[in-house]
NUGU-560338 format. One record per residue: residue number from 1; chain; x, y, z of N, C-alpha, C, O in turn. Coordinates in steps of 0.1 Angstrom, whole numbers. Layout:
N
   pos   unit     n_x     n_y     n_z    ca_x    ca_y    ca_z     c_x     c_y     c_z     o_x     o_y     o_z
   NUM      A       X       Y       Z       X       Y       Z       X       Y       Z       X       Y       Z
...
This chain:
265
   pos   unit     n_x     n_y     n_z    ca_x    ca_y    ca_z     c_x     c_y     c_z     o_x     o_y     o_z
     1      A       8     -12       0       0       0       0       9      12       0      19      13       7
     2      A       4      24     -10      14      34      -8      11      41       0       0      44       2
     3      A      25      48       9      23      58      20      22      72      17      20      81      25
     4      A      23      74       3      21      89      -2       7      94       4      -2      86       2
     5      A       2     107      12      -8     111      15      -6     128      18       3     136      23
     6      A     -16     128      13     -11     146      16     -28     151      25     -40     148      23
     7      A     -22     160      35     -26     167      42     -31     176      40     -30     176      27
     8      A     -39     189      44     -36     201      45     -47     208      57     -59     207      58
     9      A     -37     213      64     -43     225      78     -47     231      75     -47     235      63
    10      A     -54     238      87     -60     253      84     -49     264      85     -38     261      89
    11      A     -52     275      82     -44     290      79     -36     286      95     -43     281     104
    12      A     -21     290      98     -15     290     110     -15     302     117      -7     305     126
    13      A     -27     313     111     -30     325     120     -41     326     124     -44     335     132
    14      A     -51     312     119     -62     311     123     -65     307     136     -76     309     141
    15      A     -55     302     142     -54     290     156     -54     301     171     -43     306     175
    16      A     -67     303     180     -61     311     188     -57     301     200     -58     289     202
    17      A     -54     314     208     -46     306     221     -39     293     220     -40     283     227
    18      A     -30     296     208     -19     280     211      -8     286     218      -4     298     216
    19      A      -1     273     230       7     275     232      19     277     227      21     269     218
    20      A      28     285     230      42     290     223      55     284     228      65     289     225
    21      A      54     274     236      64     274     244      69     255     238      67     247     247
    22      A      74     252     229      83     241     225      76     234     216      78     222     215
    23      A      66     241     209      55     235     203      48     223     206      44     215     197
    24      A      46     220     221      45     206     225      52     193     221      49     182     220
    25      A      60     199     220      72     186     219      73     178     226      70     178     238
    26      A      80     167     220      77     153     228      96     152     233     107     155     227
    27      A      94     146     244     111     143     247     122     142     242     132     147     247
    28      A     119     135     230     133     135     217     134     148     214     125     156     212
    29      A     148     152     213     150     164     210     153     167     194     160     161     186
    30      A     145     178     194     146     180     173     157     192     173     157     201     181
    31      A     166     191     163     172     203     160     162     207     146     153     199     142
    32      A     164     220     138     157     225     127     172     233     120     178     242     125
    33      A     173     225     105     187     235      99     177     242      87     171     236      78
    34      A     178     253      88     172     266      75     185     264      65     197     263      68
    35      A     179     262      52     188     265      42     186     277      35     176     279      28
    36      A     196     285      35     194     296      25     201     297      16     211     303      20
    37      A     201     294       6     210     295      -7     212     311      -8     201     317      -5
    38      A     221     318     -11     214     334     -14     228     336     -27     239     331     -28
    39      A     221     347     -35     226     355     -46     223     368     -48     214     373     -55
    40      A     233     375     -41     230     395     -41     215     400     -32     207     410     -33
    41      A     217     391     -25     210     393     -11     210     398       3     204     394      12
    42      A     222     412       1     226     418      14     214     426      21     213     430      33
    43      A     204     428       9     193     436      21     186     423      26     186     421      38
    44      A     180     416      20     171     413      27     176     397      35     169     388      40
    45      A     192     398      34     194     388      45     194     390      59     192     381      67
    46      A     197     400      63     190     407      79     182     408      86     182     410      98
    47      A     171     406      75     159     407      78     156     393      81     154     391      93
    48      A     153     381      70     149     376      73     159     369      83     152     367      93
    49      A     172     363      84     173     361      95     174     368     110     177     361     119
    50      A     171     380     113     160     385     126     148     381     126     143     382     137
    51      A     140     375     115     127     366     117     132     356     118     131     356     131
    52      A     138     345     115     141     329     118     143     331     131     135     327     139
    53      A     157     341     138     159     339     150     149     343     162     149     340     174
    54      A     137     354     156     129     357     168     118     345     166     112     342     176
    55      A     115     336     153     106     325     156     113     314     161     104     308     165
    56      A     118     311     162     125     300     169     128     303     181     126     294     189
    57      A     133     316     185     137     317     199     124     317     211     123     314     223
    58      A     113     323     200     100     325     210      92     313     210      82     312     217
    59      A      98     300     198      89     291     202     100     277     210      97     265     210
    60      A     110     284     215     118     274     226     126     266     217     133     258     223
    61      A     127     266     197     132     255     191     149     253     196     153     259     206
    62      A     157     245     188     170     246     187     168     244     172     160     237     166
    63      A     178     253     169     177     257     155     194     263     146     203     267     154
    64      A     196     263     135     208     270     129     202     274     116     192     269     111
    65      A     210     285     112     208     290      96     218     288      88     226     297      93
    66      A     224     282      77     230     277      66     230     287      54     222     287      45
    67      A     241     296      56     238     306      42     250     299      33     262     298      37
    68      A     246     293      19     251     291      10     251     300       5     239     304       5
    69      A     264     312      -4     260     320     -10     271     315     -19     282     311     -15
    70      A     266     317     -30     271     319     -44     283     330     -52     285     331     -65
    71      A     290     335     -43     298     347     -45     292     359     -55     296     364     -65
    72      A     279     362     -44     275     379     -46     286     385     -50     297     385     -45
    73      A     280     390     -62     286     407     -63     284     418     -56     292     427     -54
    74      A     270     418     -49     265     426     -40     269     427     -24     265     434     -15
    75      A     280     416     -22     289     411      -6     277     408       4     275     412      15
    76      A     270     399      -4     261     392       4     267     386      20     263     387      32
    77      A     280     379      10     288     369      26     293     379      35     295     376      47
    78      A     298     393      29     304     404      41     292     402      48     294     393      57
    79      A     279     406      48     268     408      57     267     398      65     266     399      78
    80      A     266     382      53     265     369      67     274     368      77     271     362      87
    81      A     286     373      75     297     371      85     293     381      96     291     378     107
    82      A     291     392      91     286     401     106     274     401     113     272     407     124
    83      A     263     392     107     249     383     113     260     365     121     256     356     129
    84      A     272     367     114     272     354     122     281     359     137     284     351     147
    85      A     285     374     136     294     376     149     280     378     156     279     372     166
    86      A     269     384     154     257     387     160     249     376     170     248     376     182
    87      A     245     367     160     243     354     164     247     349     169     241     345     179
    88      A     262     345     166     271     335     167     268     319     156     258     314     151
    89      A     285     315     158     286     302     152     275     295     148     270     293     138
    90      A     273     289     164     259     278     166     249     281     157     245     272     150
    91      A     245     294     158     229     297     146     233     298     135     225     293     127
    92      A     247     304     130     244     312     120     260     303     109     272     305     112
    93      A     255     296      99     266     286      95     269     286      81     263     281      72
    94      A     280     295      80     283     299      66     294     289      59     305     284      63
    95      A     284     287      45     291     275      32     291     280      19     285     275       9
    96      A     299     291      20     295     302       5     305     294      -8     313     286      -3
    97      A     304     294     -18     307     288     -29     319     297     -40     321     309     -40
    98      A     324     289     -47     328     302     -58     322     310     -70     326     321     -75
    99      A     311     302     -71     305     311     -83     290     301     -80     287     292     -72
   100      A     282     306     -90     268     302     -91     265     290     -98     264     291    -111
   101      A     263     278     -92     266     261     -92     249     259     -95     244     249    -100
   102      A     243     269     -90     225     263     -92     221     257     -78     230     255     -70
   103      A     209     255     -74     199     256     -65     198     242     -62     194     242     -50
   104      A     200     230     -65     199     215     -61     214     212     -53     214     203     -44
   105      A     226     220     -56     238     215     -59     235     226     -42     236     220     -31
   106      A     232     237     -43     232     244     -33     225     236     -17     230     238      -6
   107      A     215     230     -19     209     224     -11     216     214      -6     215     212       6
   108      A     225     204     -13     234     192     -12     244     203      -4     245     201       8
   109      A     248     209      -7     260     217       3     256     218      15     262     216      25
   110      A     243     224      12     237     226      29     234     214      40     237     214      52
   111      A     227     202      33     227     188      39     241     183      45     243     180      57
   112      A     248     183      37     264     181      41     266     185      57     269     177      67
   113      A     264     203      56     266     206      65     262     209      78     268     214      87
   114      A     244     202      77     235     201      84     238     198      97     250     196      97
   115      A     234     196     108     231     192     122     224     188     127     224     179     135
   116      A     211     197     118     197     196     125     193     180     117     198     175     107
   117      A     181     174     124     175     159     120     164     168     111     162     160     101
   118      A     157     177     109     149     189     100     156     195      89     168     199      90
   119      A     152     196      81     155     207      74     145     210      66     137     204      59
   120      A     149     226      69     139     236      60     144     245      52     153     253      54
   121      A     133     245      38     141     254      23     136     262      21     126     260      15
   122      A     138     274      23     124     286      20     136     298      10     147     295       7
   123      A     130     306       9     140     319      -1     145     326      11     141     325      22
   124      A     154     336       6     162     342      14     157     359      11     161     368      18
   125      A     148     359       2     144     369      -1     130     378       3     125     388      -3
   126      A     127     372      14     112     373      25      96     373      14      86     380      13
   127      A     101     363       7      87     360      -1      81     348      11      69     345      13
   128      A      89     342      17      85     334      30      87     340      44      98     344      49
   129      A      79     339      49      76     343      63      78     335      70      71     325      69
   130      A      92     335      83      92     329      90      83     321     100      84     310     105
   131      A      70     335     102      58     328     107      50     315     107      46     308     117
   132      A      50     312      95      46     299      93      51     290      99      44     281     104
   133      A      67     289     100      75     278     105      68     267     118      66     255     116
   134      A      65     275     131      56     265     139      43     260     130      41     248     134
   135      A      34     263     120      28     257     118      30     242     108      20     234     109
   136      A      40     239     100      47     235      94      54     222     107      57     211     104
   137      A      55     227     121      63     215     133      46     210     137      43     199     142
   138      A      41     215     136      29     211     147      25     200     132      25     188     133
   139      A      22     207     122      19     198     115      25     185     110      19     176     104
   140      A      36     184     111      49     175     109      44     163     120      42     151     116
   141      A      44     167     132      44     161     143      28     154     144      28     145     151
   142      A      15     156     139       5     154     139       7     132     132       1     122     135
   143      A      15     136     126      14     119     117      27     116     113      29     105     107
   144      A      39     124     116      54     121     118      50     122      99      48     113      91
   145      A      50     132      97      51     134      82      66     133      75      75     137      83
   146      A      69     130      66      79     130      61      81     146      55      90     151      61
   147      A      76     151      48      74     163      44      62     168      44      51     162      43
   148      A      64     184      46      54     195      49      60     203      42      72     205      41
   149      A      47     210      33      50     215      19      40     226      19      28     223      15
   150      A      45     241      23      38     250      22      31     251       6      37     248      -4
   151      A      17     256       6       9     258     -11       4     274      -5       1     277       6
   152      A       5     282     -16      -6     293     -19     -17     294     -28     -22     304     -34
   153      A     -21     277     -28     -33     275     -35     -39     268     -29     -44     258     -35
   154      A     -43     270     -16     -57     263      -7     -60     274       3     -52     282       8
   155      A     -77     273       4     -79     280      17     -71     286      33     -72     282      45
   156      A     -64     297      28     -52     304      39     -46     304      32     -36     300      37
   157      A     -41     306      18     -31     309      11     -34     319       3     -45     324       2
   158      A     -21     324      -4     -20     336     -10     -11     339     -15       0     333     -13
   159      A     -13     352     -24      -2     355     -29      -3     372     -35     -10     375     -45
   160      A       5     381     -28      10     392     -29      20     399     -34      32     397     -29
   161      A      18     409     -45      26     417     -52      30     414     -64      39     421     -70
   162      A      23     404     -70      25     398     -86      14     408     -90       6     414     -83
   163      A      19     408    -104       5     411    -113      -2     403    -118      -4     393    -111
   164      A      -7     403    -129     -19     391    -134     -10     386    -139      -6     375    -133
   165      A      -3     390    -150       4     378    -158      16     371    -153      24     367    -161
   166      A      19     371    -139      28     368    -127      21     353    -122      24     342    -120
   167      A       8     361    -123       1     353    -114      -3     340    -120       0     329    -115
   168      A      -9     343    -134     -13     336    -141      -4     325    -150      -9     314    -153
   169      A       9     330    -152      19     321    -155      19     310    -141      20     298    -143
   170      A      19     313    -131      21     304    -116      14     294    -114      18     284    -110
   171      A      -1     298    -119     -13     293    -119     -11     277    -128     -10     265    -125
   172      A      -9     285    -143      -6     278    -152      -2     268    -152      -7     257    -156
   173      A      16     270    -145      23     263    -143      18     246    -137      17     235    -141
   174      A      17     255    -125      10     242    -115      -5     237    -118     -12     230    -110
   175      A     -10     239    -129     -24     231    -137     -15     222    -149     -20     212    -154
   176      A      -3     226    -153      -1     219    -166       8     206    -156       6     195    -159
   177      A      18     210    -143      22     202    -140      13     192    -133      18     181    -133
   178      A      -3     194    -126      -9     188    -122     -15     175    -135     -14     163    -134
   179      A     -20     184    -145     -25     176    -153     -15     162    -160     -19     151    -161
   180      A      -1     168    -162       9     158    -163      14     144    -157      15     133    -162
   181      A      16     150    -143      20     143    -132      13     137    -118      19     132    -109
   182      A       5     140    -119      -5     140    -110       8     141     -93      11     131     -86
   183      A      10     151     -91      26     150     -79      16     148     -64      22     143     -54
   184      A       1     151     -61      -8     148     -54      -9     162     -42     -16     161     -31
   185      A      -2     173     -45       1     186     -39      -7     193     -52      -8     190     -64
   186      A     -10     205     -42     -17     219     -46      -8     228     -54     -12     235     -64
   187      A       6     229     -48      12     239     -49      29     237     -53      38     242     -46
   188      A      32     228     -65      40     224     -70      51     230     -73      61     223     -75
   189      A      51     244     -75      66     250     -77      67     257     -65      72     269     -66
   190      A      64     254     -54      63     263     -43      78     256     -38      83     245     -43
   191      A      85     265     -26      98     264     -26     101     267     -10     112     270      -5
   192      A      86     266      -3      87     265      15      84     251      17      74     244      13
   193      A      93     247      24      93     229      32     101     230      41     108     240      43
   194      A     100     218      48     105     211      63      98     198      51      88     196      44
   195      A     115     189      56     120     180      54     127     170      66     135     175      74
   196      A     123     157      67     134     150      77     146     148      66     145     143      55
   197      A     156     152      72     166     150      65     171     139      59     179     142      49
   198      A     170     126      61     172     117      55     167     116      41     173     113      30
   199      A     147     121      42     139     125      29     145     130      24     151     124      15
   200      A     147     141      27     158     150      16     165     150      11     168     158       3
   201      A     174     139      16     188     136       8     185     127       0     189     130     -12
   202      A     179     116       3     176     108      -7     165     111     -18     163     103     -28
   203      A     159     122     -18     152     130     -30     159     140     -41     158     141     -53
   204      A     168     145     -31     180     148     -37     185     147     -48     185     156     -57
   205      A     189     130     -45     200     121     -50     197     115     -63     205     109     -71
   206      A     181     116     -64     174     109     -71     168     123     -84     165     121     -95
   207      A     169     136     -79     165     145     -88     175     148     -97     186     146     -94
   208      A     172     152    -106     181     158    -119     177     171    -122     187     178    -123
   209      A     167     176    -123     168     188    -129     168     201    -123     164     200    -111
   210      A     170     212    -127     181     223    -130     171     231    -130     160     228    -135
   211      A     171     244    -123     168     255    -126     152     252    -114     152     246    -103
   212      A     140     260    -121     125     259    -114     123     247    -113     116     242    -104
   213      A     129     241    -120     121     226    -126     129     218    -112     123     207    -110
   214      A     137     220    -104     138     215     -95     129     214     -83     126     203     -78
   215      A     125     224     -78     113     219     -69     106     210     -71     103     202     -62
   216      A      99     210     -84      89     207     -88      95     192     -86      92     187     -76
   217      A     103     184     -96     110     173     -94     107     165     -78     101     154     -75
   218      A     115     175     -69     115     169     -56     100     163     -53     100     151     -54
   219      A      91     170     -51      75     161     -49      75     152     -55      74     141     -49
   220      A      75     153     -72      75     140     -83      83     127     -78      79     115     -81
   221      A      93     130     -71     102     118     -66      93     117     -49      86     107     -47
   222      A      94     125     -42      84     121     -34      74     112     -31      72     104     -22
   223      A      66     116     -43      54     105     -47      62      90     -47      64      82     -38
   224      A      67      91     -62      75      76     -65      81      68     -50      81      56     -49
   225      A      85      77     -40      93      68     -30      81      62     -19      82      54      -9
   226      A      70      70     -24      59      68     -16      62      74      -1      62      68      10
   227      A      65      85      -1      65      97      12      55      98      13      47      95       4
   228      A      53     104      30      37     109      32      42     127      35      50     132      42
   229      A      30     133      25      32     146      25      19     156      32       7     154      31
   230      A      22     162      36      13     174      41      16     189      40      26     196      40
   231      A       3     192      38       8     209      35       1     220      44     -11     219      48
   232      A       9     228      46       1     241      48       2     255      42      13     260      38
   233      A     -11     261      42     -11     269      35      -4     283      41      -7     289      52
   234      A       5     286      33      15     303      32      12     314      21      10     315       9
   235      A      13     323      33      11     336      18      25     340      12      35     342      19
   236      A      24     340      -2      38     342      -4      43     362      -8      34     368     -15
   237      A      46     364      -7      51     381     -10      62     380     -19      72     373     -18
   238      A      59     390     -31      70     389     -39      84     397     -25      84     401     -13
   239      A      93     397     -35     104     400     -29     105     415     -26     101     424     -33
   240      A     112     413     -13     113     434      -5     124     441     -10     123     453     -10
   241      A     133     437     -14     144     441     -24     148     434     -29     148     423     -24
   242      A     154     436     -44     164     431     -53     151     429     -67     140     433     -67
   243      A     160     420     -77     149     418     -87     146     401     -87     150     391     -82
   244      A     137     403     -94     133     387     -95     138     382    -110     139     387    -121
   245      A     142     367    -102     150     357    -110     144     352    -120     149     344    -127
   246      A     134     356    -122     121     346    -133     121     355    -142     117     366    -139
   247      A     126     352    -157     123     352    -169     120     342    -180     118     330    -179
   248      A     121     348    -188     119     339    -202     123     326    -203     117     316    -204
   249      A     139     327    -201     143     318    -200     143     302    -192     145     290    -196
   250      A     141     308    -180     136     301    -167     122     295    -170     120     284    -166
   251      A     109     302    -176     101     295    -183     100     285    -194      94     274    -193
   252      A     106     289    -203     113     279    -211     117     268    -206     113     257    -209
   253      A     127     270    -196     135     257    -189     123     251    -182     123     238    -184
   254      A     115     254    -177     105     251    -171      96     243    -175      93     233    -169
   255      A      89     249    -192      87     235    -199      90     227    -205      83     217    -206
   256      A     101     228    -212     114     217    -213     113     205    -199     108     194    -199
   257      A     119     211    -190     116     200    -174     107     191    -172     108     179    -168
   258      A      92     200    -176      83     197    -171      84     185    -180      86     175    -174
   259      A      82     184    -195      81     175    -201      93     165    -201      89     154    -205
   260      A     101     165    -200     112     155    -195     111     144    -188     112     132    -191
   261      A     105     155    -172      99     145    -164      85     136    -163      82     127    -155
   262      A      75     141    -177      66     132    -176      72     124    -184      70     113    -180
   263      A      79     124    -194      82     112    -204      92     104    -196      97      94    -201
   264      A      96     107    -184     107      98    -181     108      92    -161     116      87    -153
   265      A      97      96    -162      94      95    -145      76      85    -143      72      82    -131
């Protein structure tokens, strides 16, 4: 019988009076490693890591942040080095690269250098809200999910600061990949998760493609290994500074991937 099953909670601002204090955790102790791949990200790496460290610290986690960076031109890594004298070591765990290697190759760097028995992928660019993160543990913990897979396409989700044809390419996207693949998620190029680390390496290991078409991949292999998945719903915010990475090209690559993976998965 396959164990693939997908979940989904309600909105994680909808919940009142939950406790804040270790998300009711059970005795085994969890660490949580954030991966942040980043590229010319000096504004908004401050930011969001002062959100990881005030949500984790207020909900009792143990936790680290992993900035892969890609050798900004912008001195992205000057900034992480002085968030990691801030921090310190323990939180704050820099694995910067020589040049720009791509976003799967980035994530394998980060696993390498992991700690935590968690890991979580979100952007470095505050289109993800650390907020969500406890809802994402609580839900993990409900059925020992293998993965929890934020969507902005179910009741509590959203999405702010696209325009229509932003929006509508996104849409698109995730109807042509549904119709293809049937991957059994809402929100398929979405790119917030909590992962048990083992999941993720061996999803990994097993992905090939390059560019968007990578996320998307990860679930598709998910399914096949028969993971059980759950989601909850996030609002996503385009980015607070810098420009966005999505063009033409990246589209292209996108349906190129897309069909790759149905003819060969």
């Amino acid at each position: 019988m396959s164990r693939f099953h997908v979940s989904i909670t309600p909105d994680p601002d909808s919940a009142a009076g939950r406790p804040r204090s270790h998300l009711d955790m059970p005795s085994s102790h969890n660490k949580y490693s954030v991966l942040l791949p980043t590229y010319n990200e000096r504004d908004n790496l401050p930011i969001i890591t002062w959100l990881l460290a005030k949500t984790f610290r207020e909900h009792g986690l143990d936790y680290e942040i992993i900035i892969i960076d890609d050798n900004s031109p912008d001195g992205t890594l000057e900034v992480a080095k002085q968030l990691q004298r801030v921090y310190g070591e323990n939180h704050i765990v820099l694995r910067p690269r020589a040049g720009k290697l791509g976003l799967g190759t980035a994530y394998v760097h980060g696993i390498q250098n992991a700690t935590g028995n968690f890991i979580i992928i979100m952007d470095a660019d505050m289109s993800h809200h650390p907020k969500a993160i406890p809802a994402f543990i609580r839900k993990q913990k409900e059925r020992d999910y293998d993965i929890v897979t934020g969507t902005r396409y179910t009741a509590g989700g959203g999405v702010y600061g696209w325009d229509l044809r932003r929006k509508l390419t996104s849409r698109g996207a995730n109807f042509i990949a549904d119709l293809l693949l049937s991957p059994g998620v809402s929100d398929l190029t979405g790119s917030f998760r909590l992962y048990k680390k083992d999941v993720l390496h061996q999803i990994i290991n097993a992905t090939v493609s390059k560019g968007y078409v990578f996320q998307m991949e990860m679930m598709v292999r998910a399914k096949q290994f028969n993971y059980t998945v759950a989601e909850v719903p996030i609002t996503f915010v385009d980015r607070v500074y810098g420009e966005s990475k999505l063009g033409a090209n990246e589209i292209a690559g996108y349906l190129k991937g897309l069909w790759t993976l149905f003819t060969s998965v």
